[in-house]
C-alpha positions as CSV (number, residue, x, y, z in Angstrom):
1,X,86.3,107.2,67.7
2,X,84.6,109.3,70.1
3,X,85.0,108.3,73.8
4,X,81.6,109.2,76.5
5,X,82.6,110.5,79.9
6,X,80.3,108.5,81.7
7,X,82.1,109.8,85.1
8,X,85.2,112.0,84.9
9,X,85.8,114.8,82.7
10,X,87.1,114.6,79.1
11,X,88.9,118.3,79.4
12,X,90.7,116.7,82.6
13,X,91.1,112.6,82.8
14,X,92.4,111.1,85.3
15,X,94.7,108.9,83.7
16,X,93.1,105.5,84.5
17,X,89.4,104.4,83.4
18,X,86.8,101.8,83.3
19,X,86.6,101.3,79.5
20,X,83.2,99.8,78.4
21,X,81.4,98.9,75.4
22,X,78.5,97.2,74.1
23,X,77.6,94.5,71.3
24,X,73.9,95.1,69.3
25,X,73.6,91.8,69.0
26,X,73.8,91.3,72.6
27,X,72.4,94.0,74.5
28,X,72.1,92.1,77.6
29,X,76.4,92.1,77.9
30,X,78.4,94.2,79.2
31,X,82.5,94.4,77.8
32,X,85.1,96.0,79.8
33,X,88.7,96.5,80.1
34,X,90.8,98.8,82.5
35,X,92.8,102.1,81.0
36,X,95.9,103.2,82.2
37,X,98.5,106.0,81.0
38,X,101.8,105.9,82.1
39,X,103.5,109.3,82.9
40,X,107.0,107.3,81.6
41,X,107.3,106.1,78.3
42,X,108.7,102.7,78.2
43,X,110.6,100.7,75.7
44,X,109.4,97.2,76.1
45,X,112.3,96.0,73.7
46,X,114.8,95.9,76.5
47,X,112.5,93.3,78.3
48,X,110.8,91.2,75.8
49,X,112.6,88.3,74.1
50,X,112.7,88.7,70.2
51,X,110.8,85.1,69.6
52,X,107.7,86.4,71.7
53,X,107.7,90.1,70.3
54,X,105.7,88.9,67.2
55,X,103.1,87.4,69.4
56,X,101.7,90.7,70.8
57,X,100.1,92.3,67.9
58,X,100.5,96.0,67.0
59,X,100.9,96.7,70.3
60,X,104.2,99.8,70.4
61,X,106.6,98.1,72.0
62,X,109.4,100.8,71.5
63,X,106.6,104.0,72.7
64,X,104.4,102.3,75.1
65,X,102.8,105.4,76.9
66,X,98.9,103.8,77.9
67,X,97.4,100.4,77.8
68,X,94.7,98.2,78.6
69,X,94.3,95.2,80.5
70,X,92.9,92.9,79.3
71,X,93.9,93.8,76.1
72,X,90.6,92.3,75.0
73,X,87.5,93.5,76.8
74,X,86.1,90.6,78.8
75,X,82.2,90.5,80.2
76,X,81.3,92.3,83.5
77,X,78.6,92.1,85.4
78,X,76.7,95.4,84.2
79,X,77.6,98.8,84.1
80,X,76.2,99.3,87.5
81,X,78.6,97.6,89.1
82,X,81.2,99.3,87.0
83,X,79.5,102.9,88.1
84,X,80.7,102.0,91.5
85,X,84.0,100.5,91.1
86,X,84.9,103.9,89.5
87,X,83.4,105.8,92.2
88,X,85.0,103.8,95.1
89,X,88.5,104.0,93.6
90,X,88.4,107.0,91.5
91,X,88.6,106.0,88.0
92,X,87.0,107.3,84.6
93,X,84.1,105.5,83.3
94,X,84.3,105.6,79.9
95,X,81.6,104.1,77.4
96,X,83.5,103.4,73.7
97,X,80.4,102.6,72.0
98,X,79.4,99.4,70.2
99,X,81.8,96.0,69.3
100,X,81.7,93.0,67.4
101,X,81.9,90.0,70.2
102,X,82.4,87.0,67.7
103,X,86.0,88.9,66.7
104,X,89.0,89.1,69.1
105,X,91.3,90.1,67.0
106,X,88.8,93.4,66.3
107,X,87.7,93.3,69.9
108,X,91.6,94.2,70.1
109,X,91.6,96.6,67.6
110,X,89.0,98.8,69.0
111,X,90.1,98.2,72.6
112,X,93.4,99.8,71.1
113,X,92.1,102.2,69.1
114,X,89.8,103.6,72.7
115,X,93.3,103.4,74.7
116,X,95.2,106.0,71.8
117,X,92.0,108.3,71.8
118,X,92.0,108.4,75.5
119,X,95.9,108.7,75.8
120,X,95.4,111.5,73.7
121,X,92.9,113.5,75.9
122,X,95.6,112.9,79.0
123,X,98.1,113.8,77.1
124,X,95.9,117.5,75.9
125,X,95.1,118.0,79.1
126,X,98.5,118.2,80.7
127,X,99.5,120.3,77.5
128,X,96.8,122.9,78.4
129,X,98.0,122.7,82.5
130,X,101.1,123.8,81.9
131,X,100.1,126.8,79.7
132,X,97.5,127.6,82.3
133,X,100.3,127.4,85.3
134,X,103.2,129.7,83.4
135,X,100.2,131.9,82.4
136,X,99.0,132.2,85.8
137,X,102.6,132.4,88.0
138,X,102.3,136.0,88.0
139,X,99.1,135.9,90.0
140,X,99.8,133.5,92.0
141,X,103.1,135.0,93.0
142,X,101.0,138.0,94.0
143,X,98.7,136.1,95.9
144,X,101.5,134.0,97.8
145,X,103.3,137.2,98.6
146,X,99.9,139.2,100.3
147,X,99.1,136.2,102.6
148,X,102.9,135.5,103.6
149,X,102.7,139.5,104.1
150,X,99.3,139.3,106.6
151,X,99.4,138.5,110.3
152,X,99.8,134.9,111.2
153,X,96.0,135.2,112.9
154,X,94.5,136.3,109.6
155,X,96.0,132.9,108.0
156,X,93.9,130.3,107.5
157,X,95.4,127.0,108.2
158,X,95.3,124.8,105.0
159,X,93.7,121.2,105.6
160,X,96.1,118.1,105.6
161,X,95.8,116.4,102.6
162,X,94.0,112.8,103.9
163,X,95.7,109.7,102.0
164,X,94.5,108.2,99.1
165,X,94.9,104.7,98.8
166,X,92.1,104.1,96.1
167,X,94.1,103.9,93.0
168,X,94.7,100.1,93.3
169,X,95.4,98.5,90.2
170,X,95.4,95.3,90.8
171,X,92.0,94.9,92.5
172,X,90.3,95.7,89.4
173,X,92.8,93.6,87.2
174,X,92.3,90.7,89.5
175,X,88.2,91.1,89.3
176,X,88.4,90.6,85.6
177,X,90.6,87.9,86.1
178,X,89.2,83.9,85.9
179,X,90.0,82.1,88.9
180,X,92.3,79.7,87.4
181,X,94.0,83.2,86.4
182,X,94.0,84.4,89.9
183,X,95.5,80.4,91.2
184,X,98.2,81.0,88.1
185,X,99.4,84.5,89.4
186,X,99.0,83.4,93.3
187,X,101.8,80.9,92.4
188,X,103.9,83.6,91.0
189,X,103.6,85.7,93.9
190,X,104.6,82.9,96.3
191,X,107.3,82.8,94.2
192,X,108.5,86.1,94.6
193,X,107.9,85.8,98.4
194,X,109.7,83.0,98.9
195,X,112.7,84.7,96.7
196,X,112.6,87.4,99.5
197,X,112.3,86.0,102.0
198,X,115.5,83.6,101.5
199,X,116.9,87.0,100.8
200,X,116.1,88.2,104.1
201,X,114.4,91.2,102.1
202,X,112.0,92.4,104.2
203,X,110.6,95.2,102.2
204,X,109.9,93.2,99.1
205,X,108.5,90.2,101.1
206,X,106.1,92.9,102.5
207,X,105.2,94.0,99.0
208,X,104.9,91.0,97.7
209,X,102.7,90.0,100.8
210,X,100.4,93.0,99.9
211,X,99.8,92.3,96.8
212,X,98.9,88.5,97.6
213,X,96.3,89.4,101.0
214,X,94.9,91.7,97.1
215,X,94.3,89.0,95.4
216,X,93.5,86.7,98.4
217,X,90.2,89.0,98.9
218,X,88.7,88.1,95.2
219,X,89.6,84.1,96.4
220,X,87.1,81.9,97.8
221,X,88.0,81.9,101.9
222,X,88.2,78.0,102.1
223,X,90.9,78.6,99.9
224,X,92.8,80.0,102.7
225,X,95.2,81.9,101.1
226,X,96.1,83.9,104.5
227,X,97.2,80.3,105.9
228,X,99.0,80.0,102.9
229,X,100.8,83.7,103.1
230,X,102.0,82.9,106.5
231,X,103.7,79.6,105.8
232,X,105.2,80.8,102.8
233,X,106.2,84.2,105.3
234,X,108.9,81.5,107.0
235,X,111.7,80.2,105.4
236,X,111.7,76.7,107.3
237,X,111.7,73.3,105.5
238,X,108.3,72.6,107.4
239,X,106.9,76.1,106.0
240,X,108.3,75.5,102.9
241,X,106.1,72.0,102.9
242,X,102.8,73.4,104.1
243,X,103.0,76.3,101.4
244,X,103.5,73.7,98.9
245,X,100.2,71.5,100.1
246,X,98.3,75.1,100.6
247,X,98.9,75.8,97.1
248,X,98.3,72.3,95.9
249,X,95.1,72.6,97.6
250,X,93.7,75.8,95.9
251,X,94.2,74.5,92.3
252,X,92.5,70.9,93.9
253,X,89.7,72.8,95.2
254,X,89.4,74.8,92.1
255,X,88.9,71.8,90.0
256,X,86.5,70.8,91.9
257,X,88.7,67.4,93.3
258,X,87.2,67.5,96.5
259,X,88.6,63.8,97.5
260,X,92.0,65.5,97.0
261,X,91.8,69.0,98.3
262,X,91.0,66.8,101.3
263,X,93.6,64.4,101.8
264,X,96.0,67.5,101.5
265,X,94.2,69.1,104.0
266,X,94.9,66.0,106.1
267,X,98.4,66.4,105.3
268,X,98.9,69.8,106.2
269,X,96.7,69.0,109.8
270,X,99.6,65.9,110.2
271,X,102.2,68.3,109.2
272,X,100.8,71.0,111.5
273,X,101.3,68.8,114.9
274,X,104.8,67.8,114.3
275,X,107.4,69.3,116.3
């Protein structure tokens, strides 16, 4: 399979792409997944029960180095929109050429097949960096040694490398994501912040909190997931309530049960004015 750099360069990737493809059957669609290499290997064996390994495919559970998510290429917008979400955070855009559409289980398969071929290019590319860095020490150990040798005036102050918060995962995992998706991994999140916060660990409750204000940005706003984040922030039995109606209250909104979503709300107003 041969992969088009759309943005990004094939002789240096970045890593993490926008991987999209096309169906000739339906030229008005748009597939897409997200890319991502891991400088670690893992071993996915130690974490995954045996009676679920058989239900994720060929995926290499014992060499996992790069994967997609999702693992099958879902429909975006158009490739517009993906054009900017790799400039904005700084991704590869990566065009994998035409699918089949009616076939998940070969959606998979080429999705995969993309992933190894990309994995591969990362994987050249740091080969050929570090032949270019022991080939070049000598000359740079030269240059290092003339400028700490010059006056102090003649140096030119390097610029302050400016932070780089762009390489967000989860923002394009969660725009892929359907918003009963979103509502299912909101609850898991709570979850975890509830778990720290009885824990009294404030670092992981401000993680965890993070990662939910993420999500809470691809959410509808009368959702209110901030009201949500801070009851579920305080570790009181009244908190504890009002997180539970909050939450009740997305999935009630999302369904579109109006009538219900609005006696909760009621609830959590009543619950609000006690002392």
């Amino acid at each position: 399979m041969d992969l088009t750099f759309d943005q990004g360069d094939p002789q240096n990737p970045r890593g993490h792409a926008l991987l999209y493809f096309r169906v000739d059957t339906e030229p008005d669609k748009v597939y897409a997944t997200y890319v991502v290499t891991l400088p670690v290997k893992s071993d996915l064996t130690k974490y995954v029960p045996p009676f679920l390994a058989s239900h994720l495919g060929n995926m290499p559970l014992t060499d996992l180095s790069a994967f997609a998510m999702p693992p099958v290429p879902e429909v975006v917008d158009s490739v517009a929109e993906l054009e900017r979400l790799s400039r904005v955070r700084g991704d590869d855009l990566v065009y994998g050429g035409s699918m089949f559409s009616f076939d998940l289980a070969r959606m998979m398969e080429t999705a995969t097949e993309a992933v190894q071929v990309y994995s591969s290019l990362c994987s050249d590319a740091l080969a050929m960096t570090g032949t270019q860095v022991e080939g070049a020490a000598e000359a740079l150990g030269e240059e290092l040694g003339q400028t700490l040798s010059s006056p102090a005036s003649e140096r030119v102050p390097e610029p302050e490398p400016e932070p780089d918060d762009s390489y967000n995962v989860n923002e394009v995992l969660y725009s892929f994501m359907s918003e009963p998706d979103k509502l299912s991994e909101l609850s898991r999140l709570l979850g975890r912040l509830r778990f720290a916060v009885d824990g009294e660990d404030k670092a992981a409750a401000d993680e965890v909190g993070e990662e939910i204000n993420t999500l809470a940005r691809h959410l509808p706003e009368e959702f209110k997931v901030g009201d949500l984040l801070d009851a579920a922030r305080d570790n009181s039995d009244k908190s504890s309530q009002l997180a539970k109606l909050y939450i009740d209250r997305c999935f009630r909104l999302s369904a579109g049960d109006g009538e219900a979503a609005k006696e909760l709300e009621n609830q959590i107003h009543l619950l609000h004015t006690q002392d």
